[in-house]
N, CA, C and O atoms as CSV, one atom per row, in Angstrom:
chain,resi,resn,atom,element,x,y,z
A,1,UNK,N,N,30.420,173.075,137.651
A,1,UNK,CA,C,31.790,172.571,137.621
A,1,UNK,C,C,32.133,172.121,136.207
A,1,UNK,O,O,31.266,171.457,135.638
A,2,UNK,N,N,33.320,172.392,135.519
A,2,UNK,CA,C,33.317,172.014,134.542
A,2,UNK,C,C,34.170,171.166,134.292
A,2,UNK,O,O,34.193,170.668,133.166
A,3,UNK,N,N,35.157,170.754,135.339
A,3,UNK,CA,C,35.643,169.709,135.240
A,3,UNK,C,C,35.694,168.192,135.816
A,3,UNK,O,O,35.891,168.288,137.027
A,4,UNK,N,N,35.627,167.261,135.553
A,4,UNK,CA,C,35.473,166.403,136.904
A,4,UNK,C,C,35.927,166.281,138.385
A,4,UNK,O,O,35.712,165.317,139.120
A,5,UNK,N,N,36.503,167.272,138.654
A,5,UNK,CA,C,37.448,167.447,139.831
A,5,UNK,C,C,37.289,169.025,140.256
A,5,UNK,O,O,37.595,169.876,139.422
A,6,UNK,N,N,36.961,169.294,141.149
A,6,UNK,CA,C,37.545,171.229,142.050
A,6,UNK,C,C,38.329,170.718,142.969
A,6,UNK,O,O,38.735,169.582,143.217
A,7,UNK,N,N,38.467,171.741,143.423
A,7,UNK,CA,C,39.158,172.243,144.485
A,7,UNK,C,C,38.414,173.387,145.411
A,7,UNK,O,O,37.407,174.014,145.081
A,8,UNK,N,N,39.180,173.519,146.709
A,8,UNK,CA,C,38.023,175.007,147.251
A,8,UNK,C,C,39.437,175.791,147.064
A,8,UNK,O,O,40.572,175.462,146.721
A,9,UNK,N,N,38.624,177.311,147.569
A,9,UNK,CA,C,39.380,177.890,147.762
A,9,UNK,C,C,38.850,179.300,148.664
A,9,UNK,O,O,37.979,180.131,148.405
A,10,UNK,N,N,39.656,179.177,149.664
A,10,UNK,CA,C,38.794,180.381,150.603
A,10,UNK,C,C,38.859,181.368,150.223
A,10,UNK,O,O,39.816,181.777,149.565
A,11,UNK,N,N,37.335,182.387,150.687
A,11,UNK,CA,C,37.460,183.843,149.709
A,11,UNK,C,C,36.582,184.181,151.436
A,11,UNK,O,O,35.470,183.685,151.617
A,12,UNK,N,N,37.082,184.830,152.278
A,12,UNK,CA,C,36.387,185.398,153.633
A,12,UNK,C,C,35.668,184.036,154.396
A,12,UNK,O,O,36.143,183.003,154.867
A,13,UNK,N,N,34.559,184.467,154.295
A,13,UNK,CA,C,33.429,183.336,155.043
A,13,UNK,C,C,33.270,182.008,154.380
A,13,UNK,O,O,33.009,180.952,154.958
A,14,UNK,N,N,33.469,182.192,153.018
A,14,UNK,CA,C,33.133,180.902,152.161
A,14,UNK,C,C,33.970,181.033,150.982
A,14,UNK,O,O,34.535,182.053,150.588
A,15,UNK,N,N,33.981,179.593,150.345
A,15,UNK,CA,C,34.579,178.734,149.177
A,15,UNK,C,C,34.353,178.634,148.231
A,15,UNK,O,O,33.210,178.190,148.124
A,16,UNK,N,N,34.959,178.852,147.035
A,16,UNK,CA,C,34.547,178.378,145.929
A,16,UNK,C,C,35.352,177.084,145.132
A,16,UNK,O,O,36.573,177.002,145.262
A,17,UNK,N,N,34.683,176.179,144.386
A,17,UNK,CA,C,34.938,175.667,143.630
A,17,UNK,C,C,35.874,175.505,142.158
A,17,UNK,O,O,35.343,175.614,141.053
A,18,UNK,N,N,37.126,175.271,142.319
A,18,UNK,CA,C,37.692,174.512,141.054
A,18,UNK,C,C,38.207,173.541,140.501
A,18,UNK,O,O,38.068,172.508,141.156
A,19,UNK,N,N,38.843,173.411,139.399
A,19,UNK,CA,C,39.351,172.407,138.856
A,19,UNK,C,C,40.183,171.548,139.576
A,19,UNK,O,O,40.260,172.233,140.596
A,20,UNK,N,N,40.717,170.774,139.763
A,20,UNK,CA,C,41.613,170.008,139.639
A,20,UNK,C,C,42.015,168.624,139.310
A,20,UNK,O,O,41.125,167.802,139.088
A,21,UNK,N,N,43.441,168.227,139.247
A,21,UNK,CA,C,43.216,166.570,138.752
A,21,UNK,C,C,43.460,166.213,139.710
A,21,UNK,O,O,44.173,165.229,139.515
A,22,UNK,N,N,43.285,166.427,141.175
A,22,UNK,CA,C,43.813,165.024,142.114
A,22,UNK,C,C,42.681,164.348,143.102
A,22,UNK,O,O,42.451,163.226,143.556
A,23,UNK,N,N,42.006,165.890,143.190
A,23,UNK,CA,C,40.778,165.070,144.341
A,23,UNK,C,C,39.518,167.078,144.185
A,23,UNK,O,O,39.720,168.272,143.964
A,24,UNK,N,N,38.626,166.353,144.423
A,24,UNK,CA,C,37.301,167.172,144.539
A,24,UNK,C,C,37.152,167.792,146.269
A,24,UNK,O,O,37.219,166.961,147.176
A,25,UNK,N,N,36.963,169.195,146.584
A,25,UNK,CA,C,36.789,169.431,147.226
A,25,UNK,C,C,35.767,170.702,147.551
A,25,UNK,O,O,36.136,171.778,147.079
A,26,UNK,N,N,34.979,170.701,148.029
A,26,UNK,CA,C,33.723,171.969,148.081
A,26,UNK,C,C,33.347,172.522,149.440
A,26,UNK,O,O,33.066,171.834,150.422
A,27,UNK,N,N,33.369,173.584,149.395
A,27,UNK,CA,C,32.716,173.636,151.318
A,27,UNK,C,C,31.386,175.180,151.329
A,27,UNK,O,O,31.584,175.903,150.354
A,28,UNK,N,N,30.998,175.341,151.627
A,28,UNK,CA,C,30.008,176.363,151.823
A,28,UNK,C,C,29.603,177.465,153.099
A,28,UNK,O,O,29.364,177.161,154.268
A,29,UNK,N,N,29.606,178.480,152.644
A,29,UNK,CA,C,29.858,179.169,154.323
A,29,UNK,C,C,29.005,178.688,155.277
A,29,UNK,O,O,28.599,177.541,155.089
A,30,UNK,N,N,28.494,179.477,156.604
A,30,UNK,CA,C,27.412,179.208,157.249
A,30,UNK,C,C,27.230,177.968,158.184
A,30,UNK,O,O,28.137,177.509,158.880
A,31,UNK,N,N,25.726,177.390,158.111
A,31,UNK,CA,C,25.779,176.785,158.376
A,31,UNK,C,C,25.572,174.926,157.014
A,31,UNK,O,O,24.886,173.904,157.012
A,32,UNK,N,N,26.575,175.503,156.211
A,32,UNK,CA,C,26.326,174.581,155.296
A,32,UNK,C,C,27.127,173.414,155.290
A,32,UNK,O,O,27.801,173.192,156.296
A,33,UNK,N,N,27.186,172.385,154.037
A,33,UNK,CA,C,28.158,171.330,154.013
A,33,UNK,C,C,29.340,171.654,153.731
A,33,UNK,O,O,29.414,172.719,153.118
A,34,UNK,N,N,30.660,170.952,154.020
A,34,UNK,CA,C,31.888,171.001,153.673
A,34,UNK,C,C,32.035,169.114,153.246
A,34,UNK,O,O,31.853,168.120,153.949
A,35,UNK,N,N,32.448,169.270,151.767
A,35,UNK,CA,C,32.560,168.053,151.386
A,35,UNK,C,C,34.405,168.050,150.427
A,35,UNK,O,O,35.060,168.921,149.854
A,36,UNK,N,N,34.610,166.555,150.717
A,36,UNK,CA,C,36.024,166.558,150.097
A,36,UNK,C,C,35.862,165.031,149.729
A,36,UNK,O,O,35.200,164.231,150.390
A,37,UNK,N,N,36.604,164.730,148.512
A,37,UNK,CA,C,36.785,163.606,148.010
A,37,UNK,C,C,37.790,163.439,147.297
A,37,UNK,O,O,38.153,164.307,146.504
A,38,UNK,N,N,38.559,162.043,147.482
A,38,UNK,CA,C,39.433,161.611,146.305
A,38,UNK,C,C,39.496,160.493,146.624
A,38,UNK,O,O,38.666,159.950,147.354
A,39,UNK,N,N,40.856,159.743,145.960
A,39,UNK,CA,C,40.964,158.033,146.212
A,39,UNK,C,C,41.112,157.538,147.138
A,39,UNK,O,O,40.863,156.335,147.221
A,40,UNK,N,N,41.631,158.337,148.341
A,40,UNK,CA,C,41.877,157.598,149.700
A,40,UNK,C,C,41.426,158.737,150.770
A,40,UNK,O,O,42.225,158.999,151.670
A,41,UNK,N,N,39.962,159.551,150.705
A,41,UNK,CA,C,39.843,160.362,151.619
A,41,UNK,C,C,38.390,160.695,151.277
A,41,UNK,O,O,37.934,161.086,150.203
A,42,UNK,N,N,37.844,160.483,152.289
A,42,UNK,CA,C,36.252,161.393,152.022
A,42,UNK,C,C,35.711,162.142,153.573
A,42,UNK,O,O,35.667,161.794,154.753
A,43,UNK,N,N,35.439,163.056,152.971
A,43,UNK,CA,C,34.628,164.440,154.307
A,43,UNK,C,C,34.204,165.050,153.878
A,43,UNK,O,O,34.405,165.891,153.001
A,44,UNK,N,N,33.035,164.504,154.826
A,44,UNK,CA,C,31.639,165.677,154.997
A,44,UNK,C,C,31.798,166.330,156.032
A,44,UNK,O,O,32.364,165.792,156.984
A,45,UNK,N,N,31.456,167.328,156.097
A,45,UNK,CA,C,31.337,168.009,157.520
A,45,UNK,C,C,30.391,169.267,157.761
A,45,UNK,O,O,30.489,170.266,157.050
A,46,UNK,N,N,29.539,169.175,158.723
A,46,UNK,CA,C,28.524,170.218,158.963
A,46,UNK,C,C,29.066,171.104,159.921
A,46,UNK,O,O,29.933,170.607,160.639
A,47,UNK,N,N,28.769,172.327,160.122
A,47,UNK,CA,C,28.602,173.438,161.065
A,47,UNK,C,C,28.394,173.140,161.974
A,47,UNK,O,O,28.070,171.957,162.085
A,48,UNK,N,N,28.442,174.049,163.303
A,48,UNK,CA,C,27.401,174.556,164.352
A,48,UNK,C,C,26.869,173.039,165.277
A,48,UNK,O,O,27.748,172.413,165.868
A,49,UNK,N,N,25.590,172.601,165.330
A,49,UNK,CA,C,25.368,171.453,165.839
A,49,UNK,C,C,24.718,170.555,165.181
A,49,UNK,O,O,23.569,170.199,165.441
A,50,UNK,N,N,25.718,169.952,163.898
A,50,UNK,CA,C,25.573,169.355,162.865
A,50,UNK,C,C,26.949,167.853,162.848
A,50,UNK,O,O,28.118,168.038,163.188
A,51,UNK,N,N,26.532,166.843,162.498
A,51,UNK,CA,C,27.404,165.841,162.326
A,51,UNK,C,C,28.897,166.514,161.588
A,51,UNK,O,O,28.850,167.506,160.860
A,52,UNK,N,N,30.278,165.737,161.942
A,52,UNK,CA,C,31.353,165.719,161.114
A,52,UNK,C,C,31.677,164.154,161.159
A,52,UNK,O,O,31.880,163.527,162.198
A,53,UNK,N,N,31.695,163.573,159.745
A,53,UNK,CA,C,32.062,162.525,159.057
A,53,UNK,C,C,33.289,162.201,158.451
A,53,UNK,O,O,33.062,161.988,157.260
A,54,UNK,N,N,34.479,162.062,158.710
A,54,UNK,CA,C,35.609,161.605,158.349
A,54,UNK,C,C,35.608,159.727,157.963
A,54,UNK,O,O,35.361,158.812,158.749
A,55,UNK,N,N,35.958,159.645,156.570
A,55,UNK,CA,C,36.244,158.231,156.154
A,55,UNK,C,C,37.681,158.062,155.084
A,55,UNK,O,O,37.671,158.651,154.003
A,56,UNK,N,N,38.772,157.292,155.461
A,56,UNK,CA,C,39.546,156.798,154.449
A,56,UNK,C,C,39.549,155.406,154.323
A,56,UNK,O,O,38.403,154.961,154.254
A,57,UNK,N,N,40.721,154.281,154.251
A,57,UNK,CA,C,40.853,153.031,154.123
A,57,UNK,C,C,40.831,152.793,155.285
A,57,UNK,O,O,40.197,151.746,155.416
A,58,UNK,N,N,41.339,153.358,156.748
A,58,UNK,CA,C,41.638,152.473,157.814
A,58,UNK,C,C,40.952,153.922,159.078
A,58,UNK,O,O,41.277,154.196,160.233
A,59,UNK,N,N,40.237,154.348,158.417
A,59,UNK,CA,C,39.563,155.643,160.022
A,59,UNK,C,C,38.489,156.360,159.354
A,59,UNK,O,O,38.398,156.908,158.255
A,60,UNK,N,N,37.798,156.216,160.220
A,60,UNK,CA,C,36.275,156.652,160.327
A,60,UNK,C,C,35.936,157.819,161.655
A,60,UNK,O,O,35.990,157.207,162.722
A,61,UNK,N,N,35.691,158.929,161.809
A,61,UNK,CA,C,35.720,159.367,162.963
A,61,UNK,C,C,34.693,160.439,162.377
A,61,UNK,O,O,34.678,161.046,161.307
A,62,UNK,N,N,33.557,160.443,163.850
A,62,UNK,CA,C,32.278,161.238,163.913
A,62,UNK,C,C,32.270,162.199,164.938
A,62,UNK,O,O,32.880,161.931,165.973
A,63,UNK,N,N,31.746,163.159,164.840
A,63,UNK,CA,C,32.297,164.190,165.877
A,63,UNK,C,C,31.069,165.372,165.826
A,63,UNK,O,O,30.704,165.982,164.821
A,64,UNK,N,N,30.506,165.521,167.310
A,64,UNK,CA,C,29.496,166.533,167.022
A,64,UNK,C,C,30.147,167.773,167.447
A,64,UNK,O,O,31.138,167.446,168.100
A,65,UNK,N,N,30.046,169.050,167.376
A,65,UNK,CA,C,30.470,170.174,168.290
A,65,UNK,C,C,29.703,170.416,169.450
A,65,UNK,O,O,28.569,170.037,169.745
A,66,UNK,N,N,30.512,171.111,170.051
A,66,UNK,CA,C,29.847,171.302,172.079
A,66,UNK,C,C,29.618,170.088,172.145
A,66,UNK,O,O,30.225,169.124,171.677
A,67,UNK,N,N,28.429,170.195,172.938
A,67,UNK,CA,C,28.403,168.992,174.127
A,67,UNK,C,C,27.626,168.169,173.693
A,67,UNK,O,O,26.427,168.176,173.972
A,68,UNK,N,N,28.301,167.149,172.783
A,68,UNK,CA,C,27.022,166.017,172.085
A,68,UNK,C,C,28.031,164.625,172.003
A,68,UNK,O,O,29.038,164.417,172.679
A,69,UNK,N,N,27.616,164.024,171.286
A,69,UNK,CA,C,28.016,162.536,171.322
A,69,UNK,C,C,29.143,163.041,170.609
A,69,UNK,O,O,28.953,164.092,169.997
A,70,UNK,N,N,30.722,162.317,170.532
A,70,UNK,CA,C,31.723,162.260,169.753
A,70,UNK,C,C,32.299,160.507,169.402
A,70,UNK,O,O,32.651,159.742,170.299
A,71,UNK,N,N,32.284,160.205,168.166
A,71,UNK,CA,C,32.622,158.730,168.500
A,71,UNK,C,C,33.839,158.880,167.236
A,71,UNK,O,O,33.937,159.665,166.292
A,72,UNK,N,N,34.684,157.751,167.704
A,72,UNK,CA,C,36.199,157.673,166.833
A,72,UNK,C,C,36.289,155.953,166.850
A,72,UNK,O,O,36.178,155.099,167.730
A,73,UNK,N,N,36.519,155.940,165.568
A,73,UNK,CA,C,36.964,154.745,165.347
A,73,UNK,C,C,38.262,154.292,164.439
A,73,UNK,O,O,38.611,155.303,163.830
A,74,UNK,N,N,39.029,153.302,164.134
A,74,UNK,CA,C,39.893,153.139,164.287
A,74,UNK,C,C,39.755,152.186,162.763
A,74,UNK,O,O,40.554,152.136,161.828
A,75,UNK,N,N,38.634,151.592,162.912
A,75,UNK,CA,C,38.371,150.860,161.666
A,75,UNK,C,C,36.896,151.359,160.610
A,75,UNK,O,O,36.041,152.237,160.728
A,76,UNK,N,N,37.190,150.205,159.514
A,76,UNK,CA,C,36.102,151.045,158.826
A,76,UNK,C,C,34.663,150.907,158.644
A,76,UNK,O,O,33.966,151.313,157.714
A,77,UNK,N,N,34.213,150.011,160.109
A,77,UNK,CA,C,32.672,149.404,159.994
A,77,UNK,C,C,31.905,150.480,161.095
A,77,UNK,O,O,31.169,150.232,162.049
A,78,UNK,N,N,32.349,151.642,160.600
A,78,UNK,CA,C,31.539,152.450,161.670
A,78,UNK,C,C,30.841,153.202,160.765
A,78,UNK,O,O,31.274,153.650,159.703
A,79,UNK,N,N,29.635,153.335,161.271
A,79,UNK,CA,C,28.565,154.437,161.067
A,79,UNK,C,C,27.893,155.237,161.757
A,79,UNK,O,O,27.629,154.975,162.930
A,80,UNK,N,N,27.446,156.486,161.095
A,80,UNK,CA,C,27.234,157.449,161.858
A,80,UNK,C,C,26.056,158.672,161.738
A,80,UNK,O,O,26.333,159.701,161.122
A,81,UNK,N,N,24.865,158.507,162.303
A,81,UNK,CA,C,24.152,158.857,161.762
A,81,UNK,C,C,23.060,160.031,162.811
A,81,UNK,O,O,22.859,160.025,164.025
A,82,UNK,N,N,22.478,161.040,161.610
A,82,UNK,CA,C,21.731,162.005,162.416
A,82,UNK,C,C,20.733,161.645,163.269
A,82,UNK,O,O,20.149,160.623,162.908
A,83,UNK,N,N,20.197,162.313,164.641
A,83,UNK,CA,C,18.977,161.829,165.059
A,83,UNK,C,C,18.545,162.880,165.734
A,83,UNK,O,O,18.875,163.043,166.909
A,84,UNK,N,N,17.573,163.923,164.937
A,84,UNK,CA,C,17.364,165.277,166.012
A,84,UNK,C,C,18.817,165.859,165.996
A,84,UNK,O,O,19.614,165.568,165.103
A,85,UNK,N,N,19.131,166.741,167.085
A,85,UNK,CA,C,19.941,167.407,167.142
A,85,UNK,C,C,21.163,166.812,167.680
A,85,UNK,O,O,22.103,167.492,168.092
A,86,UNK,N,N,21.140,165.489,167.671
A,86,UNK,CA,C,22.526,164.906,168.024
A,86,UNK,C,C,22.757,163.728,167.130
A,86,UNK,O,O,22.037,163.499,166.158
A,87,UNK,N,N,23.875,162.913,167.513
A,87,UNK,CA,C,24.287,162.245,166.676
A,87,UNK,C,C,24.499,160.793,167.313
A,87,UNK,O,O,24.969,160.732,168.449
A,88,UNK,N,N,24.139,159.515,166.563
A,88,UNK,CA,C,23.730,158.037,166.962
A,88,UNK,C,C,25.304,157.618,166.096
A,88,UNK,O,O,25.888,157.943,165.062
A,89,UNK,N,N,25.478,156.821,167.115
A,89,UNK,CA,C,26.747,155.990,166.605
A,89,UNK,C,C,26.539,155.128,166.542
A,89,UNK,O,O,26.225,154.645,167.630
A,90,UNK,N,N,26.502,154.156,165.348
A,90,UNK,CA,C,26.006,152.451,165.388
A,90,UNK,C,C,27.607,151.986,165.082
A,90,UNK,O,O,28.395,152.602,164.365
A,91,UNK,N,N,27.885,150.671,165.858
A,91,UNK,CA,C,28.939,149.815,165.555
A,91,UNK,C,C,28.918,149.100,164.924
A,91,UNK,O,O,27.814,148.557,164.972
A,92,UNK,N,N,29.757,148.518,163.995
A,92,UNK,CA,C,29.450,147.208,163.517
A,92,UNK,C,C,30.366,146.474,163.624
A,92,UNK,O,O,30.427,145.365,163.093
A,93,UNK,N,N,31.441,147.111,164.509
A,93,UNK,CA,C,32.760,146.493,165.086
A,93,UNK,C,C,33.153,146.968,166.560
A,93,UNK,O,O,32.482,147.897,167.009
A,94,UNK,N,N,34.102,146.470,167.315
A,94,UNK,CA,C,34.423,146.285,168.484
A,94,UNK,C,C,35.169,147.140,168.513
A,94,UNK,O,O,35.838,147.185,169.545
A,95,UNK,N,N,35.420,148.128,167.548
A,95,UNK,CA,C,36.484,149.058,167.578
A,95,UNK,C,C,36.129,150.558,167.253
A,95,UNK,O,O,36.871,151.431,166.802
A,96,UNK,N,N,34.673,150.636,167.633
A,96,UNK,CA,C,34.179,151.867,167.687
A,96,UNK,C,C,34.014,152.428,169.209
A,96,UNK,O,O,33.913,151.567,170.083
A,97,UNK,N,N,33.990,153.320,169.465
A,97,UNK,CA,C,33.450,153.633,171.000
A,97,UNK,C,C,33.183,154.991,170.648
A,97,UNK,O,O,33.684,155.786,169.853
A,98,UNK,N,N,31.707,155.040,171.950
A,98,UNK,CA,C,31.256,156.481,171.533
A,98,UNK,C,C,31.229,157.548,173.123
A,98,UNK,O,O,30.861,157.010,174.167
A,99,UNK,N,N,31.408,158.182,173.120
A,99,UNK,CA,C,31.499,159.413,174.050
A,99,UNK,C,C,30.178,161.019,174.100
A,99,UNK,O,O,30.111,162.110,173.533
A,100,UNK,N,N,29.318,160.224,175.174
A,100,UNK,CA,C,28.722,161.176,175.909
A,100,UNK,C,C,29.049,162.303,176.920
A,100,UNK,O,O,29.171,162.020,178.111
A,101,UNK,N,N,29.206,163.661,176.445
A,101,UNK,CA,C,30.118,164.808,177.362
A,101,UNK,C,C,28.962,165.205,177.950
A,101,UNK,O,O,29.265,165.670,179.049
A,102,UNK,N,N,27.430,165.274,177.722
A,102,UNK,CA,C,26.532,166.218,178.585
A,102,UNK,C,C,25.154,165.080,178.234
A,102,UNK,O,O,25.167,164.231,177.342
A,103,UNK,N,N,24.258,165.291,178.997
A,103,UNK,CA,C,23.215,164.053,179.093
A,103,UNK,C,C,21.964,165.179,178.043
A,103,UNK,O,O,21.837,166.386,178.252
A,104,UNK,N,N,21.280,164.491,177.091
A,104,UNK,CA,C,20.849,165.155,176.143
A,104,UNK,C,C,19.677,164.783,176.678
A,104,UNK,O,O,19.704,163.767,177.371
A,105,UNK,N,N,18.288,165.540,176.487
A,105,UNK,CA,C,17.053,165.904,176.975
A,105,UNK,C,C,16.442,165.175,175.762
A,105,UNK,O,O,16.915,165.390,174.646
A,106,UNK,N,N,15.496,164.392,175.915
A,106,UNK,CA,C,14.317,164.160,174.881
A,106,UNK,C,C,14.665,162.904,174.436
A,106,UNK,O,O,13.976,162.337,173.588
C-alpha cells in the first residue's frame, strides 16, 4: 500500500486495494478476511463458518453464518470471540443478547 489509506475494489471473486483519503478498506476472496476502517467504522468479517465483527461509536454486532450463535448489541461493551467452529459472546453489558438457532455438538 502506498498510501496510508485504500480502498477495495471488486474485480470477480476478489478485491484489491487502493488509495484513499477517507477510510481504509481491504477484503480477500475465499475463505479470507474482509477488513474496513475509518473514524467512525470498523469491520472484520470472515467467510463461510467464520466470525463477522461489526464496531462503530454506538453498535457492535457479531454474527456467525448458518446455524451458529448470532449476537447484536446495541452498545459498545460487547465482545466477541472465536471458539472452535462457533462463536462465544461475552457481555459486559445488559445490552448484549445472544441467539442460539441449532444446538452445537462438542
Amino acid at each position: 500500500m502506498s498510501g496510508e489509506y485504500c480502498e477495495y475494489k471488486e474485480i470477480g471473486e476478489y478485491c484489491e486495494c487502493k488509495d484513499s483519503g477517507e477510510y481504509c478498506e481491504c477484503r480477500l476472496r475465499g475463505e479470507y478476511c474482509e477488513y474496513k476502517e475509518s473514524d467512525e467504522y470498523f469491520e472484520c468479517r470472515m467467510s463461510g463458518e467464520y466470525c463477522e465483527y461489526k464496531e462503530s461509536d454506538e453498535y457492535c454486532e457479531c454474527r456467525m453464518s448458518g446455524d451458529y450463535y448470532e449476537c447484536k448489541e446495541s452498545d459498545e461493551y460487547c465482545e466477541c470471540r472465536m471458539s472452535g467452529e462457533y462463536c462465544e459472546c461475552k457481555e459486559s453489558d445488559e445490552y448484549c443478547e445472544c441467539v442460539v438457532s441449532t444446538v452445537i455438538a462438542g
